[in-house]
C-alpha positions in Angstrom: -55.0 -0.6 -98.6 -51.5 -0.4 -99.0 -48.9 -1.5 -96.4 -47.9 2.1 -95.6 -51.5 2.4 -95.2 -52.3 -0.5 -92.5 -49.1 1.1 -90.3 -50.6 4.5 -90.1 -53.8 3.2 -89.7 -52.5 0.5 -86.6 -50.1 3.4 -85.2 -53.1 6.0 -85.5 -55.8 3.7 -83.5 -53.0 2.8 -81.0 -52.9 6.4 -79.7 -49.1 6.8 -80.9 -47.9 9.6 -83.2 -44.7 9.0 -85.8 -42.3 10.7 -83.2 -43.5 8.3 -79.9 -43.2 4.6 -82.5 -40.0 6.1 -84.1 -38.9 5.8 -80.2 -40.2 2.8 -79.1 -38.4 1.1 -82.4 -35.0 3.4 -82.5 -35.5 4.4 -85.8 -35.8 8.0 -87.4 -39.0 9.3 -87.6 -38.6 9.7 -91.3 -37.8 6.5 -91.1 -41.8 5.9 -90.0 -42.8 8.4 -92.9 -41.2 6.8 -95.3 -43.0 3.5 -94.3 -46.2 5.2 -94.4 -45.5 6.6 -97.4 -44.8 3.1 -99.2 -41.2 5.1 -99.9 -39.1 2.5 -97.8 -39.5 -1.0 -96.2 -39.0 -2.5 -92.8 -36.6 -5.0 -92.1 -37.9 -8.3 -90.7 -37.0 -7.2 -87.3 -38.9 -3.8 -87.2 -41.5 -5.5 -88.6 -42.1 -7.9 -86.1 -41.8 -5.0 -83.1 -44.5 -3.4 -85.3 -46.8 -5.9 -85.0 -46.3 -6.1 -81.3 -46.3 -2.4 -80.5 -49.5 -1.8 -82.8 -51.4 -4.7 -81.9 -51.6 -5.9 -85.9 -50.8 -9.7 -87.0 -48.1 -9.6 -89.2 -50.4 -11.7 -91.8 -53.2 -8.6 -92.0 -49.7 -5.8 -92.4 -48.5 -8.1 -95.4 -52.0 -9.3 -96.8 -53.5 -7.3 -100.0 -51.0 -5.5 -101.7 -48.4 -4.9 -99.6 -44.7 -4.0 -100.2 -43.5 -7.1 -98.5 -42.6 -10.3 -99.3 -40.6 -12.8 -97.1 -40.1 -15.2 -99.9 -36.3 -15.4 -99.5 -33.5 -17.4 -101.1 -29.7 -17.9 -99.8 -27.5 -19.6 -102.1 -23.8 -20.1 -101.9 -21.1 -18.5 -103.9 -17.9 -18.9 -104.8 -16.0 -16.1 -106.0 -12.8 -17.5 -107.3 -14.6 -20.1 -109.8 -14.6 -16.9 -111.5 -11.4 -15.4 -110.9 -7.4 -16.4 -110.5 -6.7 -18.1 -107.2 -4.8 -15.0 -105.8 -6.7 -12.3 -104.1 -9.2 -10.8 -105.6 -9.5 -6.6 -105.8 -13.0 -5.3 -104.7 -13.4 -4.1 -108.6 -12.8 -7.4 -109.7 -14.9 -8.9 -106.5 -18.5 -6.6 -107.6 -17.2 -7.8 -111.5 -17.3 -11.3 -110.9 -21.1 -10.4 -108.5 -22.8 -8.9 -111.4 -21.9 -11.8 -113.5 -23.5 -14.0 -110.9 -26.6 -12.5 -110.7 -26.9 -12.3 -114.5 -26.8 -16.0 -114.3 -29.0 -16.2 -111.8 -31.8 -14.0 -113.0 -31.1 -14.2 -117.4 -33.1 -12.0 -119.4 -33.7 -9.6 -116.4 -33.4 -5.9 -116.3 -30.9 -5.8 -113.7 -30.5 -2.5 -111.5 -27.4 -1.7 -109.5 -28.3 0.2 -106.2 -25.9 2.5 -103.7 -26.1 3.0 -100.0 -26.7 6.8 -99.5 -26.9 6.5 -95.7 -26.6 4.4 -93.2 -29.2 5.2 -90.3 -27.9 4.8 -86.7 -30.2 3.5 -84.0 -31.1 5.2 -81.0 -28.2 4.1 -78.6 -25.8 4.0 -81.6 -26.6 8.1 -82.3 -26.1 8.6 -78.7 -22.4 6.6 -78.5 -21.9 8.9 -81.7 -22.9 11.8 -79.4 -20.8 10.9 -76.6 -17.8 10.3 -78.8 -18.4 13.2 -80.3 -18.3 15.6 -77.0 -15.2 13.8 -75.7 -13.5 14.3 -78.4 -14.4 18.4 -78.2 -13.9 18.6 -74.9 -10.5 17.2 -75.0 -9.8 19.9 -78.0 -9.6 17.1 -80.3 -11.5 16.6 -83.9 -15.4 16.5 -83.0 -15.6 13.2 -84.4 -19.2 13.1 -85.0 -20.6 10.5 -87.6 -18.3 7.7 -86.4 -20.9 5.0 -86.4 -22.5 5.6 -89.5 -19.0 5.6 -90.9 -17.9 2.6 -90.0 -21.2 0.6 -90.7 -20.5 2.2 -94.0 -17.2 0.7 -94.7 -18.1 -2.7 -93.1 -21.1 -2.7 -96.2 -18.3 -2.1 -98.5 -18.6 -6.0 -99.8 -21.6 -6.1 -99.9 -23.4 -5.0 -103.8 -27.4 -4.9 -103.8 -29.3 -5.1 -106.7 -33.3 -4.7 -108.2 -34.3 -7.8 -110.4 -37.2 -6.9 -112.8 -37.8 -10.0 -114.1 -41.4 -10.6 -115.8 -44.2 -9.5 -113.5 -41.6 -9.8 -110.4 -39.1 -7.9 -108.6 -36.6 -8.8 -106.5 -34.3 -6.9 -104.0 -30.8 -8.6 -104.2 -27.6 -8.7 -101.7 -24.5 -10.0 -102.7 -21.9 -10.7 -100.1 -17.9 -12.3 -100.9 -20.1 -16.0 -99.6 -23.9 -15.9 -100.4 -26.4 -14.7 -103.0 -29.9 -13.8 -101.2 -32.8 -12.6 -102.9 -36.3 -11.6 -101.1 -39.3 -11.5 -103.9 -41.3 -7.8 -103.4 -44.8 -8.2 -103.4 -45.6 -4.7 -105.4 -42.7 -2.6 -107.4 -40.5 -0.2 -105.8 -40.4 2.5 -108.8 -38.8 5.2 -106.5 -35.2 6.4 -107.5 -34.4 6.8 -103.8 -35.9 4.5 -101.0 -35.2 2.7 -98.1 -35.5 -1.0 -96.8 -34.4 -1.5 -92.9 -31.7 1.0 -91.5 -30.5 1.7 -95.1 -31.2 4.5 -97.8 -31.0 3.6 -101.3 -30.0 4.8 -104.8 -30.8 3.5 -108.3 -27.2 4.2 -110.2 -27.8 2.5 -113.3 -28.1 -0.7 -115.1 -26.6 -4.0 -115.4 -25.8 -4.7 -118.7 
C-alpha cells in the first residue's frame, strides 16, 4: 500500500472527508488529493498533524513503500569560494548552486525544478481576503494574491533540484548558506507535483 493509500485509508476510518482534514490542517483540499494520489508530499509538519488527527503512527504512514524519507542532510556552503569577492548577481548565485550540487551528487542526472505556486494557509488566504476588501472598499487596487506574492519573492534564493542518482532520488534545496538534501523513498516521475505548501515543475536538466 502506497503512502497515499494509508492517508485515505486513516482519513476514511476516522469519519473525516478531504474537505473536513484539509481544515483541520489549513491546507487546500487538493492539497489532500494530491497526497492521496501519491502526486505530492507532506512536509514534516503536516505529517506529523496527520498522524495525530488520523490516529496513524508515523512509522506505519512511512513503512512499505511509501513516498517519504526523512533521511536528511544540511551541509554548509559558501558561495564566494566560487565567485569574486564583490556581490554576487542571482544569475551568477543559481550558477555557482548548480555547480555545487554537481559536486555533490557526480555522475547524477540532475533536474532543475520551478515553484508554480505557492499555497497559502488558512489564516494567510483570509489576511489575503481582508487585504483584499480594504483595498476595494477604499476604491483602491483589489490587491488580492498579496501573500502568495510575497512568499514567492522571499523563495527567490532559494533553487531546488531532483537527484537521480543510481537506484535513489533525492529532492534538493539550495539556499545563499546550506545545501539540504532528503533521500525519497519511491521516485517522483510526475512533471508537476507538490511537496509541503509548494507546487512544482520539472524545467529541464542540469548539464
Amino acid at each position: 500500500m502506497t503512502f497515499g493509500e494509508k492517508i485515505k485509508e486513516a482519513r476514511k476510518a476516522a469519519g473525516m472527508t478531504q474537505e473536513q482534514l484539509a481544515n483541520v490542517l489549513s491546507v487546500s483540499r487538493q492539497a489532500i488529493t494530491k497526497w492521496e494520489s501519491d502526486k505530492g508530499i507532506p512536509d514534516v509538519e503536516n505529517l506529523k498533524i496527520l498522524s495525530k488527527v488520523l490516529d496513524v503512527s508515523i512509522d506505519s504512514l512511512l513503512d512499505n513503500g511509501s513516498q517519504l524519507d526523512f533521511s536528511v542532510t544540511k551541509k554548509p556552503i559558501d558561495l564566494r569560494k566560487y565567485g569574486n569577492s564583490g556581490r554576487l548577481s542571482r544569475i551568477k548565485k543559481i550558477e555557482i548552486k548548480e555547480r555545487i550540487v554537481q559536486e555533490e551528487y557526480p555522475d547524477a542526472k540532475i533536474i532543475r525544478l520551478t515553484v508554480t505556486k505557492i499555497n497559502n494557509t488558512k489564516s494567510e488566504t483570509a489576511v489575503d481576503t481582508a487585504i483584499g476588501l480594504f483595498a476595494l472598499i477604499f476604491g483602491g487596487i483589489p490587491l488580492f494574491g498579496t501573500q502568495e506574492m510575497g512568499k514567492t519573492v522571499n523563495s527567490l534564493d532559494q533553487q531546488y533540484y531532483l537527484v537521480n542518482k543510481e537506484e535513489k532520488q533525492y529532492f534538493v534545496l539550495l539556499t545563499d548558506e546550506f545545501i539540504i538534501s532528503r533521500a525519497m523513498s519511491n521516485r517522483i516521475n510526475e512533471k508537476k507535483f507538490e511537496i509541503g505548501d509548494k507546487q512544482f515543475l520539472m524545467v529541464g536538466e542540469v548539464s
